[in-house]
MARFITI-557588 format. One record per residue (C-alpha): x negated, y negated, z; residue in one letter; residue number from 0. Coordinates in Angstrom, 1 decimal. Each point is the difference from the previous one (the first is absolute). Example, Ala and Ser with C-alpha at 12.3 -4.5 7.8 and 13.67 -1.06 7.14 Angstrom:
% MARFITI-557588
c1 -12.3; c2 4.5; c3 7.8; residuo A; num 0
c1 -1.4; c2 -3.4; c3 -0.7; residuo S; num 1
END
This chain:
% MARFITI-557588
c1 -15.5; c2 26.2; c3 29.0; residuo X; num 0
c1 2.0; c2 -2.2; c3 -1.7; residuo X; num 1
c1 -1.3; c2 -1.9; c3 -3.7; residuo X; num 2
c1 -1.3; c2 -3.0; c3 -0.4; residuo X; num 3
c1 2.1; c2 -2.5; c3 -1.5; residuo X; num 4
c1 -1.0; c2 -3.6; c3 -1.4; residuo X; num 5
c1 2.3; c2 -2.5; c3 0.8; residuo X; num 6
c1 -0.5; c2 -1.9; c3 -3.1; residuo X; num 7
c1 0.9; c2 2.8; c3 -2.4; residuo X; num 8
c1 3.2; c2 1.3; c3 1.8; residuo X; num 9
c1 1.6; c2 -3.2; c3 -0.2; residuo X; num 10
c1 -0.7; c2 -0.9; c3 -3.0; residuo X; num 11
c1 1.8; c2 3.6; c3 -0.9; residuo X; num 12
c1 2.9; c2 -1.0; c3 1.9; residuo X; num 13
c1 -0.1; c2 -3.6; c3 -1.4; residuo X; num 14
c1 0.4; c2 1.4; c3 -3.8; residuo X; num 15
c1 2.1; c2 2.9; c3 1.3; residuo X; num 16
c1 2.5; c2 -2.8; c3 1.0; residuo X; num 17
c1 -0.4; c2 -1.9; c3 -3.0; residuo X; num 18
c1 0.5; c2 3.1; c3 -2.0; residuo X; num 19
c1 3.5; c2 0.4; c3 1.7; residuo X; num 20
c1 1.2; c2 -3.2; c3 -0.2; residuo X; num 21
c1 -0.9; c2 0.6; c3 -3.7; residuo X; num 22
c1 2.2; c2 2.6; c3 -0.1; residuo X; num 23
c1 2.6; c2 -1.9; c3 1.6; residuo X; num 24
c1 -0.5; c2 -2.6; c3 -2.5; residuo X; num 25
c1 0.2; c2 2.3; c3 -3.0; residuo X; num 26
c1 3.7; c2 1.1; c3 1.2; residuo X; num 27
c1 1.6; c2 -3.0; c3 0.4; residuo X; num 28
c1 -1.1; c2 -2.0; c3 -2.5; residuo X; num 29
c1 -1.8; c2 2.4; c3 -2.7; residuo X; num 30
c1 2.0; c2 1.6; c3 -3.4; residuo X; num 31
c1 -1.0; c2 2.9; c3 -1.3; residuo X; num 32
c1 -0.9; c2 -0.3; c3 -3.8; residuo X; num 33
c1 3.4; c2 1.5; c3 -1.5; residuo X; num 34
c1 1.6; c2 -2.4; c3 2.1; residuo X; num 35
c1 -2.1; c2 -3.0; c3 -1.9; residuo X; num 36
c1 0.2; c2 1.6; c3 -2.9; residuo X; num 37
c1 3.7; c2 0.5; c3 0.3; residuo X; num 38
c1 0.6; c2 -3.6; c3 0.9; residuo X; num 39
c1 -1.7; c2 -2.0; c3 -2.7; residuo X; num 40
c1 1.6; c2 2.4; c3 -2.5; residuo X; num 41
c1 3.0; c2 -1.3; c3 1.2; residuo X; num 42
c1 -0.5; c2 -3.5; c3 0.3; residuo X; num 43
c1 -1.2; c2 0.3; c3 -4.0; residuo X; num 44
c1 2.8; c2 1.7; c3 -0.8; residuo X; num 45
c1 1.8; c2 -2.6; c3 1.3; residuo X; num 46
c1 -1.7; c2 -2.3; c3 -1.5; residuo X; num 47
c1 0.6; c2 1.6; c3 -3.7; residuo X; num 48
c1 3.7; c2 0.0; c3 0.7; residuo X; num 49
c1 0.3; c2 -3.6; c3 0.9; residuo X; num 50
c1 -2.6; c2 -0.7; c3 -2.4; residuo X; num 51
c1 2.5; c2 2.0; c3 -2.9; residuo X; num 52
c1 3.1; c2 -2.1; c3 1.5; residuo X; num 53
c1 -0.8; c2 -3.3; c3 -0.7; residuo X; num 54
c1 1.4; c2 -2.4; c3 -2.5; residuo X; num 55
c1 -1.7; c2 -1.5; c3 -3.0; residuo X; num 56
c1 0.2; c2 -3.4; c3 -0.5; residuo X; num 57
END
C-alpha cells in the first residue's frame, strides 16, 4: 500500500520549498555578508575624515 497524501499540504511544501530556493538565490547575488558592510562604511568614513581634514579654511 502506498500512503496517503493530501494534495493541499504537498504543494504548499513544494510552494515554500521553491520560495526558499529562490531565497537562496537571492541572498547570493545581491546579499553582503556583515564584514563586507562593516568593511565598506568604514571606508567610506575614512574617506570622509580625510577629505573632511583636507579642506581649506576660509
Amino acid at each position: 500500500m502506498s500512503e496517503i497524501v493530501n494534495l493541499k499540504r504537498h504543494r504548499k511544501r513544494l510552494a515554500r520549498a521553491e520560495k526558499e530556493t529562490q531565497a537562496e538565490a537571492n541572498r547570493r547575488q545581491f546579499g553582503r555578508s556583515r564584514l563586507e558592510r562593516e568593511k565598506q562604511e568604514a571606508e567610506a568614513r575614512r574617506a570622509g575624515q580625510h577629505l573632511d581634514n583636507h579642506k581649506r579654511e576660509t
